[in-house]
mmCIF file of the C-alpha atoms, coordinates in Angstrom:
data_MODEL
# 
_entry.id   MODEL 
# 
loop_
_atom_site.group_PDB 
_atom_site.id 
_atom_site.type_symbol 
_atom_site.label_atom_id 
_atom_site.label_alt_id 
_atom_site.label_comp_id 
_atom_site.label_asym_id 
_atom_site.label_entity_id 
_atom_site.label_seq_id 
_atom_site.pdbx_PDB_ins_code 
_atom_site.Cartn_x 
_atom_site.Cartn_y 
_atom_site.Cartn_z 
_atom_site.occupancy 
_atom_site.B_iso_or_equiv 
_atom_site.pdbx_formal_charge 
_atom_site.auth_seq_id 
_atom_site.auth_comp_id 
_atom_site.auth_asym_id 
_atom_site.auth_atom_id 
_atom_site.pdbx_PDB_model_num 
ATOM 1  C CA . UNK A 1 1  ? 182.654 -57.293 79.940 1.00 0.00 ? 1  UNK A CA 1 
ATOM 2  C CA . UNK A 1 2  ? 178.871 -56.820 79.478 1.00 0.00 ? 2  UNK A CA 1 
ATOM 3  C CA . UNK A 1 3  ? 178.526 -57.538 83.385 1.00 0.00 ? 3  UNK A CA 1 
ATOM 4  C CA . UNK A 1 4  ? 181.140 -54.645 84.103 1.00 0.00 ? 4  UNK A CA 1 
ATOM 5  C CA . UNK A 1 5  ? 178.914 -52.365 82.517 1.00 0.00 ? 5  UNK A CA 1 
ATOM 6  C CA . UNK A 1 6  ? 175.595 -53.525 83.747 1.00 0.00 ? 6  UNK A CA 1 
ATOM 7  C CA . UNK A 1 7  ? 176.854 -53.860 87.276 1.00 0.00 ? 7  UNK A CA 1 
ATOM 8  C CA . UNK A 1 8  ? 178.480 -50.162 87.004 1.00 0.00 ? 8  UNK A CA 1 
ATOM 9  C CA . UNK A 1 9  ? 175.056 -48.669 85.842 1.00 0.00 ? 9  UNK A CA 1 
ATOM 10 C CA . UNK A 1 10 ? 173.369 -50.122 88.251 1.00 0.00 ? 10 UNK A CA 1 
ATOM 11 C CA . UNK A 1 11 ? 174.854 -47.639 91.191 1.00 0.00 ? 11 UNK A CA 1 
ATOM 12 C CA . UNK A 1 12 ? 173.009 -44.646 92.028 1.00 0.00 ? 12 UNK A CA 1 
ATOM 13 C CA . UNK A 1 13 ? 175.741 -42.682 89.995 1.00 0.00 ? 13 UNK A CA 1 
ATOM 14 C CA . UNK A 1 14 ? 175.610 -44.930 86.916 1.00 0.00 ? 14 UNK A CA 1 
ATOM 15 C CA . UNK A 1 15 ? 171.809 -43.988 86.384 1.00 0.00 ? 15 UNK A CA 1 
ATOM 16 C CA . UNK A 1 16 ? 173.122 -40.493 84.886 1.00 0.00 ? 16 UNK A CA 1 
ATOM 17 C CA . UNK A 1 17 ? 174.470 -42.298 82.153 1.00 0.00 ? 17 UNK A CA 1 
ATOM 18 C CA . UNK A 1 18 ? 172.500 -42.822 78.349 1.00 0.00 ? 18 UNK A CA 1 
ATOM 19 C CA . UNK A 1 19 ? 173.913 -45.463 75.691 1.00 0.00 ? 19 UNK A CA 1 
ATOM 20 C CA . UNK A 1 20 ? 173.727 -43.949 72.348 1.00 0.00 ? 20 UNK A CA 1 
ATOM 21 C CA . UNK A 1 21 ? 173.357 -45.661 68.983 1.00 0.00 ? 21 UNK A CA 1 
ATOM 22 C CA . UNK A 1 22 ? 174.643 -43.549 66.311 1.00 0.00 ? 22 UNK A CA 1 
ATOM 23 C CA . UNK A 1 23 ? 174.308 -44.787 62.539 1.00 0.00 ? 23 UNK A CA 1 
ATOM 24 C CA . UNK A 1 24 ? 176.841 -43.616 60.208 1.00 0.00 ? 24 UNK A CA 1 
ATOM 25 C CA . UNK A 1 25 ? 177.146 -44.713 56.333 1.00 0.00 ? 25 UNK A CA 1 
ATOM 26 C CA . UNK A 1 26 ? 180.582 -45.375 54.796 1.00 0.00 ? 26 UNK A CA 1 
ATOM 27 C CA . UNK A 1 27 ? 181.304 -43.489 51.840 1.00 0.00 ? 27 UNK A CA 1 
ATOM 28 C CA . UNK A 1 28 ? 183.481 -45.704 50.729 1.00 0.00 ? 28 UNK A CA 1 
ATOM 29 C CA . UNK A 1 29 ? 181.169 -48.927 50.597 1.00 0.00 ? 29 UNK A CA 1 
ATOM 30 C CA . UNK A 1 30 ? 177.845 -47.272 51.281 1.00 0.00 ? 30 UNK A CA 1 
ATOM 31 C CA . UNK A 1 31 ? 177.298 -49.531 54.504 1.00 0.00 ? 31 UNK A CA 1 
ATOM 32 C CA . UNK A 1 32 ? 175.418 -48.351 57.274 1.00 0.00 ? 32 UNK A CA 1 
ATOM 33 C CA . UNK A 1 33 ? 177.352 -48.840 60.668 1.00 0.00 ? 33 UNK A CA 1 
ATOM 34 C CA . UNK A 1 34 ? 176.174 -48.084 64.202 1.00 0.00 ? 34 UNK A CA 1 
ATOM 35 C CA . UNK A 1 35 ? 178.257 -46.918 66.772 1.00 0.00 ? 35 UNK A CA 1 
ATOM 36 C CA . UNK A 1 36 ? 177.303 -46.992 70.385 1.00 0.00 ? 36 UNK A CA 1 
ATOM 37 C CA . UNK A 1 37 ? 178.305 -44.806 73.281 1.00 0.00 ? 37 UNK A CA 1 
ATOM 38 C CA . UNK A 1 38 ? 177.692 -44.170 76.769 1.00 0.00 ? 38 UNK A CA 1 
ATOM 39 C CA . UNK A 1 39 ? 177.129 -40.444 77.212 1.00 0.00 ? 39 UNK A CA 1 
ATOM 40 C CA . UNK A 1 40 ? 176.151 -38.635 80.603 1.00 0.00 ? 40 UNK A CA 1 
ATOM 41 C CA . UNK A 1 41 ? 172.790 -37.161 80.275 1.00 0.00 ? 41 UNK A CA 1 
ATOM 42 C CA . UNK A 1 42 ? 173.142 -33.540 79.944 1.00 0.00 ? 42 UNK A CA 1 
ATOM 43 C CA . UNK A 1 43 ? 175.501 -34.366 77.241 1.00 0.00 ? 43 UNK A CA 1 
ATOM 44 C CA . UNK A 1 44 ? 173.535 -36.025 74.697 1.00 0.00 ? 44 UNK A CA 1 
ATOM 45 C CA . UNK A 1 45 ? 172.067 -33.401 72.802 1.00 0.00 ? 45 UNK A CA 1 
ATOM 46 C CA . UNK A 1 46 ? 175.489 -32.722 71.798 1.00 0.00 ? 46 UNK A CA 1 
ATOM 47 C CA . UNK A 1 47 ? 176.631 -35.585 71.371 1.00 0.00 ? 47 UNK A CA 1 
ATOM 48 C CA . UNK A 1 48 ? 173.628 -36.098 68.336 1.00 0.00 ? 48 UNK A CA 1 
ATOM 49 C CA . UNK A 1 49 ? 174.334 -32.593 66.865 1.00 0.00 ? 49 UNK A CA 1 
ATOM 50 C CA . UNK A 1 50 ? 178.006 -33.018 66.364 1.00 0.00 ? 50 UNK A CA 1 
ATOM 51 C CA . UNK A 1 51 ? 178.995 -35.218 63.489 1.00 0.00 ? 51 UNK A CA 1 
# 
């Protein structure tokens, strides 16, 4: 799967693309976990300020 997604970003319309790693803590446990997305470029800002 990782070569899907390498091989995608590597066309000239894949480069508008950003992975983000989001950390988020369980309130249950108290564990951090991270979350990652791929998020086109203009979109990131809003991606961070939403929760």
């Amino acid at each position: 799967m990782a070569k899907k997604v390498v091989a995608t970003l590597k066309t000239s319309s894949g480069k508008e693309y950003s992975k983000v790693i989001r950390m988020s803590r369980s309130a249950k446990t108290g564990a951090y976990a991270f979350t990652e997305t791929m998020v086109p470029n203009d979109k990131v800002q809003e991606f961070l300020n939403k929760r």
